[in-house]
C-alpha positions, 0 to 999 in steps of 0.5 A: 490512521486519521485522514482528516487532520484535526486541530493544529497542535503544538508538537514538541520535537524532542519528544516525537515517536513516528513509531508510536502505534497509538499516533495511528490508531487513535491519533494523528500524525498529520500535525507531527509530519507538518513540524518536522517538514518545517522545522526538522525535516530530517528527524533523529529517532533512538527506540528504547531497544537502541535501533535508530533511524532517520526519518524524511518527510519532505516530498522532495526528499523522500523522491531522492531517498526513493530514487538514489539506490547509489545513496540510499540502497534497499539491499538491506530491506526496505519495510520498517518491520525489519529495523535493526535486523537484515532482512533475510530475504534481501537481494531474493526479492524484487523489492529488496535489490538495487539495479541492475538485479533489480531491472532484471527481475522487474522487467521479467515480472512486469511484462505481464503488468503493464497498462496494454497487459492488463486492459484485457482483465476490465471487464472480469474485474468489473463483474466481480466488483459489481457483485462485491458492491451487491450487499451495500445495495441491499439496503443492510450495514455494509462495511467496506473496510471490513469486506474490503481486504477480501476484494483484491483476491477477488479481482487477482485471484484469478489472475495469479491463479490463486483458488478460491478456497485459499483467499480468506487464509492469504488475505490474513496472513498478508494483514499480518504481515503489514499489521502484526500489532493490530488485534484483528491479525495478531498471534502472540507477540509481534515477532510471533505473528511476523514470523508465522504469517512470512513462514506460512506465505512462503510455504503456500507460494513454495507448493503451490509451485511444487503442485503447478510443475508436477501437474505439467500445466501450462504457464497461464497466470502470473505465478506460472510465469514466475516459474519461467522467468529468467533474469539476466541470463539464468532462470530464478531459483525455486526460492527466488521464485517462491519469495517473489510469488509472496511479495506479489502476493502481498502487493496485491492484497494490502494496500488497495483495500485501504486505499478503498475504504478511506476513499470511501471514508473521504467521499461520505465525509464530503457527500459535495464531492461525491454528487460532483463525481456522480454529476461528471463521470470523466473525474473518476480517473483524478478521484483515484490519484486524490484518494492514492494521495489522500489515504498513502496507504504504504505509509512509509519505506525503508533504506540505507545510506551507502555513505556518509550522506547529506541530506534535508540539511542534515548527514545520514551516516553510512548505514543508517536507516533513512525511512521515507514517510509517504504520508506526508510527502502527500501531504506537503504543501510545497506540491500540493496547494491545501494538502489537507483539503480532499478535492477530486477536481485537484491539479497535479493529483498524479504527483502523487507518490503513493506507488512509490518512486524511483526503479522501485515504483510499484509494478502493481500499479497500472492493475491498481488504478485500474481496479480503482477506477471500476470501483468508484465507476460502479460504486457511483453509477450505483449508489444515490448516497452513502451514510456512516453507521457508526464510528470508523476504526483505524488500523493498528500500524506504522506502516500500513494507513488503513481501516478495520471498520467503515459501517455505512448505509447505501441509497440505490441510485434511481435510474432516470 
């Protein structure tokens, strides 16, 4: 997805597809987000197969839809993916229940995620994305959205207790799962490549479970600690505990890497704010919540009106599906001046709703921030200068804003 809007264009209302995937792989859907939050700010969509949906792109609106489970329920699903049809693992997930299921299971999970939990890994995850950053120094193209997806493996890898040999196949069953119309990762049709990626990541998680208990290994990772994880008063179930090992799976390794790579894209674009970050370290921290707004790479999520509901001066009826677009929330000016401008010094930049928001917020994000903050820690302390090598290339999908390709040549930075 274009991250710098182009020029303002005149966007017919009636004929807007949010689910055109060439809006996102070749367009720009940044001006079709700002008509609909001035002039339709809950849009109506019939597909040509019939499914329908109703669209908020206001931030205000997508924070109610995302934070209402009494108006807007995710029991039903909650990626765009599964529009029109239930997702058979709804109310298995912890990211398809409402509460108090849903608190249950993510206060079990999240004891091992919190900011003071995860402290203890900085300097493993340093060291491995200092030797991630290795080839860009070497003075050859380094293509940060091509090597990218590879990283969170390597930072969590570990810590899920994921072996090496297994994260090249993980991390593409993972991008088919988000992207299964892009040519990188497609099988077949789109149906095939969904089915066959949430087929093989369940299985992988199902024996791995298999393999941990008949080894009688102690609970080391967070995937062991899934497998004692109670909630509520009775422990998961093998399918509970092999659906929520792929969910934690899929948060670890889809949207970080774009969250990277257009980051990058967005500090060689603007080489004044990168020397500015360079210059003074202590903005690294807000640099991440800008590029968490800026590229909002979970694009979007999905729930269902309970009732009859009003909303952004419209009804939803009672079961329709409301997706709630992130992109733009980030991009709404009523919560941030100059959303269009990439600007690191920006106040308020942790408004930012790329996380999420609401019970549902991503319990991934304090290990997030974190491996963000050691990336461009390193990434500026040592490069000089990044310069584009040739032409970016965006991935293919409506719900995950991403790159495929960022070649770049990287200056070493002299040491005073």
């Amino acid at each position: 997805m274009r991250l710098t809007p182009g020029p303002a264009q005149d966007v017919d209302l009636d004929r807007v597809d949010l689910f055109d995937l060439d809006l996102y792989t070749d367009g720009d859907p940044h001006p079709v987000w700002d008509a609909l939050r001035a002039r339709s700010p809950l849009h109506h969509q019939v597909l040509a197969d019939g499914r329908e949906f109703w669209s908020v792109t206001r931030y205000e609106d997508v924070c109610r839809v995302l934070g209402s489970h009494q108006e807007f329920t995710s029991e039903r699903g909650t990626v765009v993916t599964h529009l029109g049809v239930d997702d058979v693992a709804a109310g298995k997930l912890m990211t398809s229940p409402d509460p108090p299921r849903h608190t249950q299971v993510r206060r079990a999970i999240g004891s091992r995620l919190t900011a003071r939990a995860v402290a203890v890994w900085e300097d493993r995850i340093r060291q491995a994305i200092v030797r991630f950053l290795q080839p860009a120094l070497d003075g050859a193209v380094f293509d940060p959205a091509e090597q990218a997806p590879l990283l969170p493996a390597i930072v969590t890898g570990p810590l899920l207790g994921i072996p090496e040999r297994d994260w090249d196949d993980l991390v593409q069953l993972t991008a088919m799962v988000t992207a299964p119309s892009d040519p990188h990762f497609r099988q077949g049709s789109e149906a095939a490549t969904l089915a066959i990626s949430h087929h093989e990541l369940v299985a992988y998680v199902t024996a791995w479970v298999e393999q941990r208990r008949a080894a009688g290994r102690e609970n080391t990772s967070l995937l062991d600690h899934l497998m004692s994880v109670h909630a509520g008063e009775a422990p998961m179930t093998d399918e509970e505990i092999a659906l929520n090992g792929y969910s934690i799976l899929l948060g670890a390794n889809v949207t970080t890497p774009h969250t990277v790579s257009g980051t990058v894209l967005a500090l060689v674009e603007r080489p004044e704010q990168f020397e500015k970050a360079q210059a003074d370290p202590s903005l690294v921290p807000n640099l991440v919540e800008e590029g968490l707004r800026w590229t909002s790479a979970a694009c979007n999520f999905m729930r269902y009106a309970v009732a009859d509901t009003r909303i952004a001066g419209g009804t939803v009826p009672a079961g329709g599906a409301v997706v709630a677009w992130i992109g733009s929330a980030n991009r709404d000016a009523a919560q941030f001046t100059d959303p269009h401008s990439f600007d690191i010094t920006r106040s308020g930049a942790k408004r930012q709703v790329a996380f999420g928001f609401g019970s549902h917020f991503c319990i991934g994000a304090p290990l997030a921030r974190m491996t963000l903050r050691v990336f461009f820690e390193e990434l500026l302390g040592r490069c000089g200068s990044i310069e584009l090598a040739g032409e970016p290339e965006h991935l293919r999908s409506y719900f995950i804003a991403g790159l495929t390709h960022l070649p770049v040549v990287v200056q070493r930075r002299r040491t005073p």
